[in-house]
N, C-alpha and C positions, 0 to 999 in steps of 0.2 A: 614561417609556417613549417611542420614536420614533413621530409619527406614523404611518399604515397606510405613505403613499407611501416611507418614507425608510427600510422595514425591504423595501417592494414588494410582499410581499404574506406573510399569515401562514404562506404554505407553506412560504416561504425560509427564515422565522424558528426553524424548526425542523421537523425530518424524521425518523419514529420515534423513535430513540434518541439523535436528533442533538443536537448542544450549541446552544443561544440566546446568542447572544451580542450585547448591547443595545450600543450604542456608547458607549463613555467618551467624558469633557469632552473629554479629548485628542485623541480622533480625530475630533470633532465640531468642536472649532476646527479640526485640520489639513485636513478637509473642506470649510471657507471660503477658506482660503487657492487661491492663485491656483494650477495645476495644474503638475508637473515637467512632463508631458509634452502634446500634441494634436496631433491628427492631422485633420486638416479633408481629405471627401472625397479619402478612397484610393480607391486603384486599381492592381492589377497585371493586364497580362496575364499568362498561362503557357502555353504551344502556338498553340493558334487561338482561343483566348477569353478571358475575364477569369476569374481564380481571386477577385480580392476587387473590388468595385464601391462606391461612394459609402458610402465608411466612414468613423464620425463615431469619434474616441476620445480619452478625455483621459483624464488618470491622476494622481489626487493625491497630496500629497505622505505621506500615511498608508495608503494603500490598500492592501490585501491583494489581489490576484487571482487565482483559478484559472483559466486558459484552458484550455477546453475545448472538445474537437471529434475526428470521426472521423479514423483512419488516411487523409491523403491530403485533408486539407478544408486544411491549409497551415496549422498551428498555430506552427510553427518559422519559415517564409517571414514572418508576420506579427511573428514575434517576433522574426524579423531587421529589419524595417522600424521597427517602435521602435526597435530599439539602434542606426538609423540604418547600417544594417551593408550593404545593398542599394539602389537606388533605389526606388522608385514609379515607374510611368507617367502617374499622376495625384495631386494633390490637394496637399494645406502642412501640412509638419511644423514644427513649432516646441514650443522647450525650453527652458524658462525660463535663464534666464545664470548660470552661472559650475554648472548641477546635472552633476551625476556618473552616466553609465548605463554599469553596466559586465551583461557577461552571461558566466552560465556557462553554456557550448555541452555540447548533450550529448555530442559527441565531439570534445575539441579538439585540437588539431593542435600535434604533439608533435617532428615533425621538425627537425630543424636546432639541437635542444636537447642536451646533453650529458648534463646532470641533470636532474631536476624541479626543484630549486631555479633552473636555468638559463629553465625555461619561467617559475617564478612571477613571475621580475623581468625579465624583458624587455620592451623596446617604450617607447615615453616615457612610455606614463601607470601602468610599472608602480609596486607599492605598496613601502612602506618595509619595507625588508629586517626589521628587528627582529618589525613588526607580523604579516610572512610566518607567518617562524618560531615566533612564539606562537601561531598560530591550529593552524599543523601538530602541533605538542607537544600540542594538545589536542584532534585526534581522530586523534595514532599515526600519521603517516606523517616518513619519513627522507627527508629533502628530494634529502644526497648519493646517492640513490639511481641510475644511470642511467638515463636516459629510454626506450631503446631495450627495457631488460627487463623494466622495470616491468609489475607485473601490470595489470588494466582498474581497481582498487580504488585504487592507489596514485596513478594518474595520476589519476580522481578528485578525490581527496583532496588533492592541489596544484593542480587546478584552483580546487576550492574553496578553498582556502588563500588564492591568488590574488584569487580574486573577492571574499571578507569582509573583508582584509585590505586593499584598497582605499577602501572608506568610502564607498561606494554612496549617492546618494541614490535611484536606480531599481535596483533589481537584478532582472534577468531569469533566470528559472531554467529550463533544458529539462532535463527528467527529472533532477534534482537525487540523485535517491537509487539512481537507477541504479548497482548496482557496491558500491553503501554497504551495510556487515553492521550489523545492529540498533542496536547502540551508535553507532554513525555518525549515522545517521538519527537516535536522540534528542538526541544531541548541538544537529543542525543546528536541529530546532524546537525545542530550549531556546533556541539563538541568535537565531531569526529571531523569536521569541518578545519578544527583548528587543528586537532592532533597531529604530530610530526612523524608519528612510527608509520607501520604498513597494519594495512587491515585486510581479512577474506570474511565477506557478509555470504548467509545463504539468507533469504528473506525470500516473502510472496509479496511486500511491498515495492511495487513497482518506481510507486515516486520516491521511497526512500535510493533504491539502487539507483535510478537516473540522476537525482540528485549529486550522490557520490562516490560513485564509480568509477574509475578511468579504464577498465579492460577486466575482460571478462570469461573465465572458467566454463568452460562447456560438458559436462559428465554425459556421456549417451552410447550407451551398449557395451560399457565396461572403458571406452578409451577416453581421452580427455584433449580436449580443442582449448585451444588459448588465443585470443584476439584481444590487441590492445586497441578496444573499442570502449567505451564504458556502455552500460547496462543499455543506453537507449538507443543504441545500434545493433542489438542483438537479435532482435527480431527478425530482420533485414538480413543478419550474416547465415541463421538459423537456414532461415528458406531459401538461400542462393546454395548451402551445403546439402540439404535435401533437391534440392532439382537437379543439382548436379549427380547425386549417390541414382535418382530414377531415371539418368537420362543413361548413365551408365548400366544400370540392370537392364535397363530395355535394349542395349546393345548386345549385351550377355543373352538375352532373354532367356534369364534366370527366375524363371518364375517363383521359386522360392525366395528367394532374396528381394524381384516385387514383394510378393508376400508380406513378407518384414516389414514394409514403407506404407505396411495399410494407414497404420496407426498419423506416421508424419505426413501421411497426403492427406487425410480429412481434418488433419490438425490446421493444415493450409487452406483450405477448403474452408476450413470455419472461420479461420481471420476474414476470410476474402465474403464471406457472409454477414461476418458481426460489422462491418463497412455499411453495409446495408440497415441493418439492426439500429447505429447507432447514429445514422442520417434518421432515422422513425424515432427515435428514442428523441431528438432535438425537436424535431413536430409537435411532440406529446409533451414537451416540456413549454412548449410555446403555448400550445391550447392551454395547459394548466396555469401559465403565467398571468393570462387571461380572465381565468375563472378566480385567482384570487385577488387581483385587483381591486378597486374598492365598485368598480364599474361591474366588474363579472361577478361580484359578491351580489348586487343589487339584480341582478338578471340572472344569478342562480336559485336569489326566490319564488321567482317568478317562472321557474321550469314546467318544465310540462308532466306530467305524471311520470309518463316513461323516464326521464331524466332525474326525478327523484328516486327511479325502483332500481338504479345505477345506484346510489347512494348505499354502500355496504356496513359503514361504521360514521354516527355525526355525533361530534364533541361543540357542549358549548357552553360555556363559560365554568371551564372546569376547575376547579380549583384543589389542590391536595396538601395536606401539613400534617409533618412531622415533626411534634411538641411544637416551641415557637416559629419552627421555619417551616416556609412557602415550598416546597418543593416544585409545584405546578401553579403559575397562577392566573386565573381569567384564560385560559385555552380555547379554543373553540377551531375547527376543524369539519370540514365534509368532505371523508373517503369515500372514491366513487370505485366502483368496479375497474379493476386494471392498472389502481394508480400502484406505483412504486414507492414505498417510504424510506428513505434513510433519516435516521435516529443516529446525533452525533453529540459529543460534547465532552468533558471531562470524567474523569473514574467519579460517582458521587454526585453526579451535575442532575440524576435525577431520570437518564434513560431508559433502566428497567421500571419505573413507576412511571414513567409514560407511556410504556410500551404493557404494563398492565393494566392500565386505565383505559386505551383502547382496545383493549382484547376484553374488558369485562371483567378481569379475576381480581379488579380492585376496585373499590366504589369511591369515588372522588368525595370532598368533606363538601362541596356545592358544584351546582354546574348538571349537567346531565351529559350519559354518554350513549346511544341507543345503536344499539348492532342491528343488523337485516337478519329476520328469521332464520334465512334458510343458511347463514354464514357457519362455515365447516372447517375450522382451521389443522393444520398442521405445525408443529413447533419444533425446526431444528434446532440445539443448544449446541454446548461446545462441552454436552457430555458425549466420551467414546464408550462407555465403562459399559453401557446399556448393551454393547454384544461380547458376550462369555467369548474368552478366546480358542477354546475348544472347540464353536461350533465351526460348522463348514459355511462357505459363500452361499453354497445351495439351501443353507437352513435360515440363512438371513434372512436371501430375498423371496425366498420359494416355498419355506417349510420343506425341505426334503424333497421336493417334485423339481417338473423342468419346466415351467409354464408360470409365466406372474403378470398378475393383473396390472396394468399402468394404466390410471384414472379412469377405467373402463375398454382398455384397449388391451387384448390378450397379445403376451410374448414370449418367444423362447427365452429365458435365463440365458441362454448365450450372446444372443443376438444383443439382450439387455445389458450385460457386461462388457460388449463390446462400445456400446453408445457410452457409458460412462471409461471409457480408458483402460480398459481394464482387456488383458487376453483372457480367450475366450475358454481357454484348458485352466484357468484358477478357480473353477465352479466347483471343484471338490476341494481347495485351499482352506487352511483354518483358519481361523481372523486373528492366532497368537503368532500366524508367518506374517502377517501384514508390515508394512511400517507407518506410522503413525498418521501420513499423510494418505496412504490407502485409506486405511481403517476409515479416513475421514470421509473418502469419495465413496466407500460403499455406504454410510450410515446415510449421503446424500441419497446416493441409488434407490435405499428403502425407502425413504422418507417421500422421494418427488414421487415414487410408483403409487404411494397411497391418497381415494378420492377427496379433492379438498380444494375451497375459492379464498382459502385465504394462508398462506405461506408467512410464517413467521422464523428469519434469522439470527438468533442470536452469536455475529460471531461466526461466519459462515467462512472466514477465509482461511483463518487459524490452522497452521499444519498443510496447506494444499499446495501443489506445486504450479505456477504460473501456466500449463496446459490445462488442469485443471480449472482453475480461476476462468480460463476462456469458457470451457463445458459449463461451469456453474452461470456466466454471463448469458451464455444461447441457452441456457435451458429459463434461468427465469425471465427472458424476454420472449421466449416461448408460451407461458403459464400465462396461461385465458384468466386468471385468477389476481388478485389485490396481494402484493409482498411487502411486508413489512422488516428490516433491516437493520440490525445496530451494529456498527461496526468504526474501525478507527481504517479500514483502509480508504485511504484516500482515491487512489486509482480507483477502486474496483466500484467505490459511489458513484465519482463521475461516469464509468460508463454505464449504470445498472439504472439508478433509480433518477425520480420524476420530481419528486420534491424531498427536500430534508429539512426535517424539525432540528434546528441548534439549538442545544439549552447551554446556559452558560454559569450556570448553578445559582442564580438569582430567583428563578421561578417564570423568569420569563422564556418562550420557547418562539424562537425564530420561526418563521415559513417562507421555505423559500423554492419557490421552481426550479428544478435543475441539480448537479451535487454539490460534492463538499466544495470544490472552487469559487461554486457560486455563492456558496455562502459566506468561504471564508473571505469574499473579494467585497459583502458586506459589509463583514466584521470590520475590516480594514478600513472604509468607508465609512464606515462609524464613528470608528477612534480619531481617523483623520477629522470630521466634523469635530470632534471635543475639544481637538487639539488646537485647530483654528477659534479661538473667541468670535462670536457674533460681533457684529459693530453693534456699539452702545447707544440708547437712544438718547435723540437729542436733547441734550442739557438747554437749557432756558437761559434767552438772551443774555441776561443777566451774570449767569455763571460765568467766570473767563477758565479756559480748556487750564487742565495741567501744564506747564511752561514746555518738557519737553515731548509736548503730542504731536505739534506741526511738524517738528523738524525727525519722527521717529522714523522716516522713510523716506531716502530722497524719492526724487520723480521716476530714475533709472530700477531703482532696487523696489518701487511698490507696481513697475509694472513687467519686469523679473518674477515678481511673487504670483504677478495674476495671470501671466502666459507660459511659467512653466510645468505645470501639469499636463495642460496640453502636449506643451512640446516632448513631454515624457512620452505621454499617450502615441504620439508620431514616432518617435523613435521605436517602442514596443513594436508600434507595426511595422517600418521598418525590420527590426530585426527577425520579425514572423517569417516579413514573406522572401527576405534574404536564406532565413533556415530552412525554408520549405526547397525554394530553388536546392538545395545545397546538398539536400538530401536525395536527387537522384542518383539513383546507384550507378550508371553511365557517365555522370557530367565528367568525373576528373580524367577516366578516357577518350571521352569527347572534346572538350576543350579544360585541358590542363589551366590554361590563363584562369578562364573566369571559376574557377576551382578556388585559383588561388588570390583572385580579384574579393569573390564572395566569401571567402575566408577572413583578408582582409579589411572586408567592411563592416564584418559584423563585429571584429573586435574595436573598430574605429566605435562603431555603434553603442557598443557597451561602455568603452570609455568615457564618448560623450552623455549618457544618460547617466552612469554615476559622478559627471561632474555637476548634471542637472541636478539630479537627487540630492544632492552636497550643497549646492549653491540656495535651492528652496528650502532647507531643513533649516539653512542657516537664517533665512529672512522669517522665515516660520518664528524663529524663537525669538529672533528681535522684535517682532507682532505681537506674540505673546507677552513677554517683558513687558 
């Protein structure tokens, strides 16, 4: 086990549900070696001040990092001054000789290209054509594509092409999974999984950073925190450095400096509320579970009036086609006031045509789809372009005055901007100062202030900063109103929504109470049935078996095959409730032993369940055969 200092503190080391991950030989030697990157005392200014001041940073040649920071704190500025893409005003970069930093931009510049294959090899330090082209065959995009029509997905996806196929010893990622449908995104963390260089991610995907993160970049108020914690102990370290910074003003009693912490004490304040939130959100996923059963299906025909005038949108047997394919087929569906939709599946799987099938703006080819009269939607997309960069915050939300109507509830514009994250003096700011993740929370601000029972997302996390994502979570588990969602964040379904429709581009559309987890633990369940053969029915006296059927399993190995799922299932929990113990932020100065006791058991844990998982995969295919 890592000393206390080298894991930083037991909060990093794991965070409720979060994964522990002890450092291997490998990444403990590559953490001696001498650093890719340092940055000895940065400095930029930006307008009339400094954005970063006397910033220390180095980056080895194993590190995993999450950069993390508010909409507007310069997470992209700073991630341009590693890749050496900008100047400093101050301080010494240096980069060990002959290393490799390449970055993938969240929005790269695609002009003057013909093709995507025309963008991935351009420039002198582009990569070898061959190695392009394998990375593209292996997450689906056509290189000969045209640059000019390419969707946001495809361009992407030769971005990335680009960038892996390069051979990175730093790779900088800004919003890597932006634009990426599900399979994208697993693709990329099986790869970056394997990868040997150092990576720094900025992302809003939460499971992607926990996933693969070992420690974690903090940007907040121009200075920069560094904890070698990975991403799912951050929360934890977040809120032990704000209680610390308020316990100190309040000794100062510095009221301006309070002041300052308005923003980080209701940010804590709202975690300690979405607890609350997302204990009601499992309730609601349980009734729904209920209701779709084949038992709740039979006893929701049978509702009482009132319980049909809940019914705000009912699909049934909806079917859509484009030329010979099914897009949608046999669907059927009753949305009740309240419920939450997440809409998940691949780029093409058919999403946006389900999601305009029940909004009404497409007519299904059979089926019927009947909306509630009085149904008023709103439709946030993942266009920004809708606010002119000239105008003021005051002209967004207000038209020029100080007073905006929020679904019938009059407010001051400041007060207002204050609720979305936002200080309360950028009411005369133009939206071309914004950074792109602002821009994003105010087109939210307009959008939740106008009256409407029915919220449609397309895309809602794109660009936002994990504070953010919290506001977005309490505001629509706030909304008295039906939210419809399509999105590839994983996290941010499981905490929002009530049921999700999977399409899987076949035409058929899953329903499932609960989020992507629940679905995707389906999914999984699924494949696994395919995978297992039925036992065959019985052959007639007559027939004599295949010669070697009796002997295909001894006694030991067919009842290994039937008890280790189970024992898998025991271990999981095992290892749950060892994590949870482990994640108190006290235990390793309380009792150091069992720190290092529960440390040790959950790697015992792991090892033993990847020998399970080995030993049944193995009996599995011998079954199969």
């Amino acid at each position: 086990m890592p000393p206390p200092d080298s894991c930083g503190n037991p909060i990093g080391c794991n965070h409720a549900k979060r994964v522990y991950r002890q450092p291997d030989v490998a990444y403990a030697r590559a953490m001696a070696l001498a650093p890719i990157l340092n940055w000895e005392g940065l400095g930029l200014i930006q307008g009339n001040g400094w954005l970063f001041q006397d910033i220390d940073l180095a980056i080895g040649p194993r590190d995993r990092l999450a950069l993390i920071g508010r909409n507007g704190a310069g997470k992209t500025t700073l991630m341009k001054l590693i890749g050496g893409d900008i100047e400093a005003d101050r301080g010494k970069r240096a980069v060990q000789p002959g290393a490799r930093i390449i970055t993938l931009e969240q929005d790269p510049f695609f002009t003057g290209h013909d093709r995507l294959l025309d963008f991935a090899l351009h420039g002198p330090d582009a990569p070898p054509r061959h190695a392009v082209e394998a990375i593209a065959d292996q997450i689906g995009i056509d290189l000969a594509r045209p640059a000019i029509s390419a969707s946001g997905g495809e361009r992407r996806r030769a971005a990335l092409a680009r960038a892996l196929a390069s051979e990175p010893d730093l790779l900088l990622l800004d919003e890597p999974t932006n634009h990426l449908d599900l399979a994208a995104i697993e693709w990329l963390e099986a790869w970056l999984q394997r990868y040997n260089g150092a990576f720094v991610a900025i992302s809003h995907d939460r499971t992607f950073l926990e996933r693969l993160t070992r420690a974690t970049l903090w940007l907040d108020r121009g200075s920069l925190r560094r904890k070698d914690i990975g991403f799912g102990g951050y929360e934890a370290w977040m809120e032990t450095v704000y209680a610390e910074e308020a316990r100190a003003a309040e000794k100062l009693d510095a009221r301006l400096k309070l002041e300052a912490h308005w923003l980080q004490r209701g940010v804590t304040a709202r975690r300690k509320r979405n607890q609350g939130r997302l204990a009601k959100l499992g309730e609601m996923r349980a009734q729904r579970a209920a209701m779709l059963s084949p038992q709740g299906a039979a006893k929701l025909a049978l509702a009482t009036d009132d319980a049909k005038s809940k019914a705000v949108i009912v699909a049934q047997g909806v079917t859509k086609r484009f030329g010979e394919r099914a897009i949608i087929k046999d669907f059927s569906l009753r949305i009740t006031r309240g419920d939450r939709i997440g809409v998940v599946g691949a780029n093409g799987a058919g999403k946006t045509t389900l999601l305009k099938l029940l909004t009404g703006e497409l007519a299904p080819d059979s089926g019927t789809v009947t909306l509630a009269k009085t149904l008023e939607g709103v439709m946030i997309d993942q266009q920004r372009s809708l606010m002119a960069p000239d105008k003021r915050i005051r002209d967004v939300l207000a038209e020029g005055g100080d007073w905006i109507d929020v679904r019938g509830t009059r407010k001051h514009i400041q007060g207002y901007l204050k609720d979305f994250l936002f200080d309360p003096g950028l009411v005369e700011a133009r939206v071309g100062t914004l950074s792109g993740g602002e821009r994003s929370r105010l087109l939210l601000a307009r959008e939740f202030a106008r009256p409407s029972n029915l919220l449609v997302l397309d895309e809602p996390t794109n660009d936002l900063d994990l504070e953010t994502l919290d506001l977005l979570q309490e505001v629509i588990a706030d909304y008295d109103g039906t939210v419809m969602i399509v999105s590839h964040d994983r996290d941010f379904l499981d905490r929002t929504v009530t049921i999700t429709l999977g399409l899987d581009g076949s035409g058929r559309v899953d329903i499932v109470a609960g989020g992507y987890a629940d679905w995707d633990r389906m999914r999984q369940q699924r494949q696994q049935a395919r995978a297992v053969p039925k036992p065959a029915a019985a052959a007639p006296v007559a027939a004599a078996p295949p010669p070697q059927r009796k002997a295909r399993l001894s006694y030991k190995d067919q009842r290994d095959y039937e008890i280790l799922p189970q024992t898998i299932e025991t271990i999981d929990a095992a290892i749950a409730t060892a994590e949870t113990d482990l994640a108190d932020p006290a235990l390793y100065g309380r009792d150091p032993a069992r720190f290092a006791a529960l440390t040790a058991t959950i790697e015992r844990l792991r090892t033993d369940k990847e020998r399970a998982e080995l030993r049944w995969l193995t009996l599995a295919e011998r079954v199969e055969g």
